[in-house]
N, C-alpha and C positions, 0 to 999 in steps of 0.2 A: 268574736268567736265565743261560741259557749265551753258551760265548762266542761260539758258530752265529751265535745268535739276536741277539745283541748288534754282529756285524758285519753281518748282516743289514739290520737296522734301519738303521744306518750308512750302508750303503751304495745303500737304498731314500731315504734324506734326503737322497742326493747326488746320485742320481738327479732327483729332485724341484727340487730347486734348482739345479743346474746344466745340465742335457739340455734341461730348456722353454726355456731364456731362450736357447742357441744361436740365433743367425738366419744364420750364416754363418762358412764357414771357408774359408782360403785358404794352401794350401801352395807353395814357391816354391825351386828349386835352380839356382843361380846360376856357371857355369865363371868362374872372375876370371880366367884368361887370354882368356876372350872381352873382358869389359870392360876388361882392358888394351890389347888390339887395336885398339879402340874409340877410346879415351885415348890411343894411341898416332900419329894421327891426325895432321895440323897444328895447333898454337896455336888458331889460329880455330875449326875445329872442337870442340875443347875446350872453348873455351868455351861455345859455343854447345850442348854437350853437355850438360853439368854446369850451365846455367842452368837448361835443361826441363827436367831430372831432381831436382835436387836445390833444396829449402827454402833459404831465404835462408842460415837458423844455417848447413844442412849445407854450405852451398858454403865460409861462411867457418870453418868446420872443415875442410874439404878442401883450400884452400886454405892455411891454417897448414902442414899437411903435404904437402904438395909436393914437396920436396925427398927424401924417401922415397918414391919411387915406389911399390915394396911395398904398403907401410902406405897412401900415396893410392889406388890401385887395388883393394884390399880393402875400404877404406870404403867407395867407391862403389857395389862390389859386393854390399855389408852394407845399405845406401842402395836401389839396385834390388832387391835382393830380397826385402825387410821391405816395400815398397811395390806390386810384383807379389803378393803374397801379402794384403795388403790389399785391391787392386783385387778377386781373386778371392772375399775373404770379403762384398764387396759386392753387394746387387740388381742387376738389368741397369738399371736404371734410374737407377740410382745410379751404374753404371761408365761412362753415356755421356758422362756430365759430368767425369770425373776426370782429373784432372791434378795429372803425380810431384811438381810443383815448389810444389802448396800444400800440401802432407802433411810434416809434422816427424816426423823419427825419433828427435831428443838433445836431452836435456835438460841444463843443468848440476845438476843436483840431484839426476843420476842417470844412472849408467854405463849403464846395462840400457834396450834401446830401449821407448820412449815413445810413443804415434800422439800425434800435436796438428793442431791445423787443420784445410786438406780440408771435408768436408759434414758431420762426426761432429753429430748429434744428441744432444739432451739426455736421451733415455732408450736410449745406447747408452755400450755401455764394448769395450774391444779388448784383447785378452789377447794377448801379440806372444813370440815366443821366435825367439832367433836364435843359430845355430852355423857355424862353417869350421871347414873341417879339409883341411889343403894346400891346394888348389886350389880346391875347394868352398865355397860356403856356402849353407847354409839357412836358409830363414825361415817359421813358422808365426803364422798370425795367425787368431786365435776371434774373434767378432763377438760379442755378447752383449746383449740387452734386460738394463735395470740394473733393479732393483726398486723403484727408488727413481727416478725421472726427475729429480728435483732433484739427485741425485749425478751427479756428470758428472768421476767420478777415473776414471784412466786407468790400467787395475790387469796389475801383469807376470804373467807366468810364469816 
């Protein structure tokens, strides 16, 4: 067999298993000087901020860091953007119900963001990838039918 005919194939299996099971993507770019704007607010608003935005874990991870404003303002930014980009990879029917503060982005068992909570179904998996760079960050999130509906792993990029 050549080696055409071999990546070929390859890449017709890849097609096959990965292209049908998409059900949604949602891409998400996020300015953190807007979300320090934001944050930069009164107290009270803060909080009241960072309660609808963010999961229980994430508030008390954002919280720990506090004192670094930087690094708090970038989480959060990492936090809305990984969840903006989720909403989008959802049905409409599914984004009329959504709310940022039941969707988990961290794990301790893992550096690299996680979807947990929210509506996820048992024959759906989320493929998440997220990047900053100065000022920016982005977040991509694939939707995916699992093959398997009894698997219900939460799988990165």
């Amino acid at each position: 067999m050549s080696v055409a005919r071999s990546i070929s194939l390859t890449q017709a299996a890849i097609s096959k298993a990965s292209i049908a099971n998409i059900r949604g993507v949602g891409i998400d770019l996020v300015h953190v000087p807007r979300i320090a704007a934001l944050l930069s607010r009164k107290p009270a608003y803060l909080a009241k901020f960072t309660r609808r935005v963010l999961h229980e874990n994430e508030y008390n991870r954002a919280v720990s860091m506090i004192e670094n404003r930087e690094r708090h303002n970038l989480f959060i930014a990492r936090c809305w953007s990984i969840k903006e980009a989720l909403f989008k990879s959802l049905d409409e029917s599914r984004q009329s119900g959504f709310q940022m503060r039941d969707w988990n982005t961290i794990h301790a068992s893992s550096p690299k963001p996680i979807v947990s909570g929210g509506l996820i179904r048992n024959d759906e998996d989320f493929f998440v990838s997220v990047t900053h760079d100065g000022e920016y960050v982005l977040a991509a999130v694939i939707r995916g039918q699992s093959d398997n509906p009894c698997d219900n792993k939460r799988k990165l990029l």
